[in-house]
C-alpha positions in Angstrom: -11.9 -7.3 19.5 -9.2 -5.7 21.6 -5.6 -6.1 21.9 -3.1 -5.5 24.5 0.4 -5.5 22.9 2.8 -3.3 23.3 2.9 -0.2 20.9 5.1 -1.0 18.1 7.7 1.8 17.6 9.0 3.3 15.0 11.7 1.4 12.5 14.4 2.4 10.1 15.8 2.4 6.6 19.0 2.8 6.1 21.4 3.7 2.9 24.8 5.0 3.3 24.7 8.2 5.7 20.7 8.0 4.5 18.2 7.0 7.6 14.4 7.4 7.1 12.6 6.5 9.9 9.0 4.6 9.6 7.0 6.3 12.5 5.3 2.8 12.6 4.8 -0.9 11.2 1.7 -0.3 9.2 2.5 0.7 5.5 0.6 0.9 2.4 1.6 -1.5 0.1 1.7 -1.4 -4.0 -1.8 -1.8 -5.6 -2.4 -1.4 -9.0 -5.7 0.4 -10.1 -6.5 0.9 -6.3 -3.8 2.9 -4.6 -2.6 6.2 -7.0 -1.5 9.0 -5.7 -4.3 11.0 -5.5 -5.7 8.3 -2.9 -2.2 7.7 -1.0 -2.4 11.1 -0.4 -5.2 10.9 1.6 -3.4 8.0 3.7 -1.0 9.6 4.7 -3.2 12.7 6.2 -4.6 10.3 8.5 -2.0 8.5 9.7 -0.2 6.1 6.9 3.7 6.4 7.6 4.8 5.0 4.2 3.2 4.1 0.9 4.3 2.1 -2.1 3.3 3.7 -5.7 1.2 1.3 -7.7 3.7 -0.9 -10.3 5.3 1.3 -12.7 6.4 -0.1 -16.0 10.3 0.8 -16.1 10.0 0.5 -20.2 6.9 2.8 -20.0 9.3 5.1 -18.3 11.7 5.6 -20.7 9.0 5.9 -23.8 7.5 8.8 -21.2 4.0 7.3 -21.5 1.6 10.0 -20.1 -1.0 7.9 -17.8 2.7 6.6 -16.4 3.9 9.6 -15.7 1.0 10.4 -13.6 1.2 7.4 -11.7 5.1 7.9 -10.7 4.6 11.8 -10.1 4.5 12.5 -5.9 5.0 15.6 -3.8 7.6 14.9 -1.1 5.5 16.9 1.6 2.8 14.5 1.6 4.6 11.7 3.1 7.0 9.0 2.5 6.9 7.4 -1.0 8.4 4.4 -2.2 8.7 3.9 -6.1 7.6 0.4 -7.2 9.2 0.0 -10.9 9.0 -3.5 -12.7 10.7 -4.9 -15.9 13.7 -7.3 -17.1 16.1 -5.2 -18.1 18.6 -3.4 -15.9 19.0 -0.5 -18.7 15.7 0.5 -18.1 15.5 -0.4 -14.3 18.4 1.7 -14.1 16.3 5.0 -16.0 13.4 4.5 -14.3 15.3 4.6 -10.9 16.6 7.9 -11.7 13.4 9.2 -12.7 11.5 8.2 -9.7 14.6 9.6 -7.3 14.4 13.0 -9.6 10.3 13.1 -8.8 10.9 13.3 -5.3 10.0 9.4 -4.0 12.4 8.8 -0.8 13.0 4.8 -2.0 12.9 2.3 -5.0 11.4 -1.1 -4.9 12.1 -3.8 -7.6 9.2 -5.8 -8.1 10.2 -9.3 -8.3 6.5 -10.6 -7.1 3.9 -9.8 -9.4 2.2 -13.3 -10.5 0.2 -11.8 -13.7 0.5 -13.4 -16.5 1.4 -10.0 -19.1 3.6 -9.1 -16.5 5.9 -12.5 -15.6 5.8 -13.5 -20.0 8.0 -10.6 -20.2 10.6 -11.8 -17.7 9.5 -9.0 -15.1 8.0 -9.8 -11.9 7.8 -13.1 -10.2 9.8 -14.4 -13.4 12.9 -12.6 -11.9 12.9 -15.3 -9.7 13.3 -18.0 -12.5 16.3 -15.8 -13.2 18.7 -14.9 -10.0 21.5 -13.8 -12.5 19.7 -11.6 -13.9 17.4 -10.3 -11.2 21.1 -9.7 -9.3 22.1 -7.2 -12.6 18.7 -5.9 -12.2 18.9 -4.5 -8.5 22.9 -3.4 -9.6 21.7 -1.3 -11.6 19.2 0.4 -9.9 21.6 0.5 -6.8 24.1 2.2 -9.3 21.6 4.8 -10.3 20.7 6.4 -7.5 21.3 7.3 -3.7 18.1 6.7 -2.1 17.5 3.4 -0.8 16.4 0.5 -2.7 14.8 -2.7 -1.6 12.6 -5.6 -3.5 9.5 -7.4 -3.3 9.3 -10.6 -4.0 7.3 -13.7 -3.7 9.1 -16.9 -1.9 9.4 -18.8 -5.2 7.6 -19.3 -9.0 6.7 -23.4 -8.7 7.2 -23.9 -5.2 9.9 -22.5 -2.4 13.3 -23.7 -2.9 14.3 -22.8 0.5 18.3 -23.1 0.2 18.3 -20.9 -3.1 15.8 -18.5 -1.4 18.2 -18.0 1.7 21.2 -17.6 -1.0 19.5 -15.5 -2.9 18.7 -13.0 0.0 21.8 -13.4 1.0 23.6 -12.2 -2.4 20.8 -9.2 -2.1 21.9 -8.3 1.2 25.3 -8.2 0.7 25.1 -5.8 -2.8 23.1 -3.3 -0.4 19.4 -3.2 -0.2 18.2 -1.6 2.6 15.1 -3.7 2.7 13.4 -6.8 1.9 9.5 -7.2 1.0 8.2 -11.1 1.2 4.8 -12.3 0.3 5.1 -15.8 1.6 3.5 -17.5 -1.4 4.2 -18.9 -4.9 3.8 -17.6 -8.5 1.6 -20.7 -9.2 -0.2 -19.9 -5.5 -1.4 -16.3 -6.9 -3.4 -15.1 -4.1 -5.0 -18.7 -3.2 -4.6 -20.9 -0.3 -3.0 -19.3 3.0 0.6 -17.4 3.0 3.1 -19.2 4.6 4.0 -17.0 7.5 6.3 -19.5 9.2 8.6 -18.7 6.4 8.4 -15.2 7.9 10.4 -16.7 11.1 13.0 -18.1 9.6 13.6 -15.4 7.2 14.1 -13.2 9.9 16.9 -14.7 10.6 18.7 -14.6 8.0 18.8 -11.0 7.5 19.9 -8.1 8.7 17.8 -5.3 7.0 14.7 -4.9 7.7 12.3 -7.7 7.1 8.6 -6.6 5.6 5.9 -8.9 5.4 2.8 -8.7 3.2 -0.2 -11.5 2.5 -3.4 -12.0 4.5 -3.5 -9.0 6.4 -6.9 -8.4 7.0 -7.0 -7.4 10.7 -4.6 -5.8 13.4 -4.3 -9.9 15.1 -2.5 -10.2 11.3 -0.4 -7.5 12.2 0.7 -8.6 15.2 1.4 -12.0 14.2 3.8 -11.0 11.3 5.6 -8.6 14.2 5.7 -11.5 16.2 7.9 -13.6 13.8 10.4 -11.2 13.5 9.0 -8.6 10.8 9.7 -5.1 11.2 6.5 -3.9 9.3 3.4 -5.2 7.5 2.1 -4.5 4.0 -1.9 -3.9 4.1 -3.2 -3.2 0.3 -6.6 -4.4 -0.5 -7.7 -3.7 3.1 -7.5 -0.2 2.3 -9.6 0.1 -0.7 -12.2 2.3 0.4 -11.4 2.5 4.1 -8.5 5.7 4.4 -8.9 5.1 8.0 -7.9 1.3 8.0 -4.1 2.2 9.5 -5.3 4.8 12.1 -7.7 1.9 13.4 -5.8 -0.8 13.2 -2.8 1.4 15.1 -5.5 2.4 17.7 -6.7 -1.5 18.3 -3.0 -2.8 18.7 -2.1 0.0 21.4 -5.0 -1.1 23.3 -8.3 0.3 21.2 -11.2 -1.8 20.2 -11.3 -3.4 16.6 -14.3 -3.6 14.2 -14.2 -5.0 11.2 -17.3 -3.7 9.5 -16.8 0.1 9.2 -18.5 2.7 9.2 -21.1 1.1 12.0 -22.4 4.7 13.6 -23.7 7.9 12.5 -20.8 9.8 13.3 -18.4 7.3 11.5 -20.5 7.7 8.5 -20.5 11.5 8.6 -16.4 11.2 8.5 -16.2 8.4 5.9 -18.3 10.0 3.6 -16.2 13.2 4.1 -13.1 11.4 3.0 -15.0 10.6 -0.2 -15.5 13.9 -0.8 -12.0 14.6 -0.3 -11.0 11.3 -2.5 -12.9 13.2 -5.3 -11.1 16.6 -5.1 -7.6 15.3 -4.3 -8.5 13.1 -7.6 -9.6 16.0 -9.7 -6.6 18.4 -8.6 -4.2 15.5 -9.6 -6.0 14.5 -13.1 -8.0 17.4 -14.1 -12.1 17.5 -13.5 -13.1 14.4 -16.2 -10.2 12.2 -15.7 -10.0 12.7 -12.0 -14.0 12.1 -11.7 -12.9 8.8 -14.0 -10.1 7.5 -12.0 -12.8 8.3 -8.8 -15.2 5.4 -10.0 -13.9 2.6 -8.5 -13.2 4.3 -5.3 -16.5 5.1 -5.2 -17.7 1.8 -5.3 -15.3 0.8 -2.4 -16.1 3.4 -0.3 -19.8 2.2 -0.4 -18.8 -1.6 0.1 -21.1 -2.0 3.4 -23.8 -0.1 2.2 -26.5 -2.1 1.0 -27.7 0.4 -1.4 -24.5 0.9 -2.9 -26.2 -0.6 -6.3 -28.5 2.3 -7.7 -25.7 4.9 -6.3 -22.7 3.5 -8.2 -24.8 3.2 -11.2 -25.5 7.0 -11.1 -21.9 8.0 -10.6 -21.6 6.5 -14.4 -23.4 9.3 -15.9 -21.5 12.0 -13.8 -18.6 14.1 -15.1 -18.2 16.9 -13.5 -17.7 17.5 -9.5 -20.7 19.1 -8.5 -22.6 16.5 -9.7 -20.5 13.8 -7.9 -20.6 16.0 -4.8 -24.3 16.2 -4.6 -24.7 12.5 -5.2 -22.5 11.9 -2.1 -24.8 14.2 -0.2 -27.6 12.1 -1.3 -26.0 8.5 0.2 -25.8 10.3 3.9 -29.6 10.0 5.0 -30.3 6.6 3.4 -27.4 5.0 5.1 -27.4 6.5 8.0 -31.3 5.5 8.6 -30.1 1.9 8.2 -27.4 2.7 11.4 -28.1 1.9 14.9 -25.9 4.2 17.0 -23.9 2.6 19.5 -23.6 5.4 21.9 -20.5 3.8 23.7 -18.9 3.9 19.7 -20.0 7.3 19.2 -18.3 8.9 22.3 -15.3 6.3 21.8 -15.2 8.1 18.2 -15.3 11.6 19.3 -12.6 11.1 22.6 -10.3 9.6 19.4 -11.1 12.3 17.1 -10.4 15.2 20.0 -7.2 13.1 21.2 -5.9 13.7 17.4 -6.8 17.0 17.2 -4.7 17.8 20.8 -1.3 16.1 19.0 -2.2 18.3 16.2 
C-alpha cells in the first residue's frame, strides 16, 4: 500500500508567549501498562514527535506513591512529554499539575475519557463528562497551577453524544484556555467496541480554534490520513505501537510517498533491527527501574515485540524464569536464527530498507 498525500507539516501548541512546535501529526498517545517511559523513550529516538505518559493518578500524586512516581518521572532531552493525570478533584488535579510541570513534562492533559470501571466509579475519567461543572473547576485548576500548556482528552459522551452540550462544552473549554483538545469519537458505554465516529471529527473541527487531536481506530497510515482530512491537526496511535517502536517512522515514510506493510518485521534485515530495539527496550527498562524490576516491567514488551513470530510461545515462557539482563539478552540472541529461517527476503524490501536507513543516517 502506498500513498501519495502531501507531507503533513509540522503543527503548534500554543500557551501565552509558550509555542511548542509538533515536528509532525503522528503522536504517541496515553497507554496504561504499555507505554512507560522507559519505552517512550525509545520512540522518540526513532522518530515519535510527542508522547503522552500513561494515566497518572492525581491522588496517588499527592500520597507520593513510589511505582507512581516512576511513571510521571521524564528527562526533558528525550523528547516532548505530555503529563496525562486523572481524578475528580481540582485540589489534587491542581498538585499533580505542578508536580508533573516541576519533573520536566512540556504539557498537562486531563483525562476526561477513560471508560474503566475503577476509574469513572470515582468521578474521574469519562465520568467528568456526567459532570461539566465540575470537570470546568477541574481544568481551572490545573490551568491555575502551572504555565505549561494544558489540554484534555475526552470521549464524545458517557450514554450517547449529546451533540449541543458537547459543542458548549468545548466551547466553555476553549474559552478558559486550553491549548488543545483530544477526542476519541466514542461513548463510555461504547468502550473500545463498534467503529469511532469520525464524522464527528469534521464538525468538531469547526468549532474550535485550538488544535483538534483525533484518536480511535488508527491502525494504518490510510487512518491517519483520514482523521487529517477532516480537519485534525494530529492523530493519536497507542496500541499500534506495542511492540513496533518503528510504527511512526513507517507510517510517516508511507504517507510521504513510501510503501506500507502491515505485518512487520517481513525480512531479514528488518528482523536484525527489530530485535535490536528489544535489546535496547531491555536496557532503557533496567537503567530506569533497576535490573529486577526493569527485566519485570520488560515482560510484556517482550511478548509484543514477538507478536508475528510464530514461536513466540516457548520464548515468552522462558523470559518468566529470567531476572537478570544477561540472561534476557542471550534469550533474544536465541529468537534471531529461528525467525529469521521462517523469512523469505524480499530483495526489493531489503534494499528499500537499507536506502531508508542510509537516508536517516545523512539527516543525522
Amino acid at each position: 500500500m502506498s500513498f501519495t498525500h502531501p507531507s503533513p507539516g509540522p503543527w503548534t501548541i500554543k500557551r501565552g508567549q509558550t509555542t511548542l512546535t509538533v515536528d509532525h501529526p503522528i503522536i504517541a498517545g496515553p497507554m496504561a501498562g504499555g507505554l512507560d517511559p522507559p519505552y517512550r523513550m525509545i520512540l522518540h529516538r526513532i522518530g515519535c514527535p510527542l508522547s503522552f505518559t500513561e494515566m497518572i493518578s492525581a491522588r496517588a500524586v499527592f500520597e507520593e506513591a513510589g511505582r507512581t512516581n516512576r511513571l510521571f518521572s521524564w528527562l526533558p532531552d528525550e523528547g516532548m512529554s505530555c503529563a496525562q493525570i486523572f481524578g475528580s478533584d481540582p485540589g489534587y488535579l491542581a498538585h499533580a499539575a505542578s508536580e508533573m510541570e516541576r519533573f520536566g513534562h512540556h504539557m498537562i492533559d486531563l483525562n476526561a475519557g477513560c471508560p474503566k470501571r475503577k476509574v469513572y466509579r470515582t468521578g474521574a475519567g469519562s465520568a467528568l463528562l456526567k459532570d461539566p461543572e465540575n470537570l470546568l473547576k477541574c481544568v481551572g485548576s490545573i490551568l491555575d497551577a502551572v504555565k505549561v500548556p494544558v489540554g484534555i482528552k475526552m470521549r464524545m459522551g458517557f450514554h450517547h453524544l449529546e451533540e449541543r452540550s458537547l459543542k458548549a462544552l468545548v466551547s466553555d473549554l476553549q474559552g478558559m484556555g486550553i491549548s488543545y483538545l483530544a477526542m476519541h469519537p466514542r461513548t463510555m458505554v461504547q468502550q473500545f467496541s463498534g467503529k469511532a465516529d469520525r464524522e464527528l471529527i469534521d464538525r468538531m473541527s469547526s468549532w474550535t480554534d485550538v488544535p483538534l487531536i483525533a484518536s480511535g481506530d488508527v491502525r494504518s497510515p490510510e487512518d491517519i490520513m483520514d482523521y487529517l482530512g477532516r480537519g485534525a491537526k494530529a492523530v493519536m496511535v497507542a496500541r499500534g505501537l506495542l511492540g513496533d517502536p518503528t510504527w511512526i517512522r513507517r507510517a510517516m515514510a508511507a504517507l510521504t510517498g513510501g510503501s506500507w506493510e502491515d505485518r512487520y518485521p517481513r525480512t531479514r534485515v528488518q528482523l536484525h533491527h527489530h530485535l535490536f530495539l528489544l535489546k535496547e527496550h531491555l536496557a532503557s527498562s533496567v537503567e530506569w527501574y533497576g535490573e529486577e524490576r526493569g527485566v519485570i516491567e520488560f515482560r510484556p514488551h517482550f511478548g509484543w515485540y514477538l507478536r508475528n513470530f510464530c514461536g513466540k510461545r516457548e520464548f515468552r515462557n522462558r523470559l518468566y524464569s529470567l531476572t537478570d539482563v544477561k540472561g534476557v539478552m542471550k534469550l533474544i540472541d536465541e529468537i534471531s536464527p529461528v525467525w529469521a529461517g521462517s523469512l523469505h527476503d524480499d530483495q526489493s524490501l531489503i534494499i528499500q530498507s537499507m536506502i531508508g536507513a542510509h537516508r536517516k543516517d545523512l539527516s543525522e
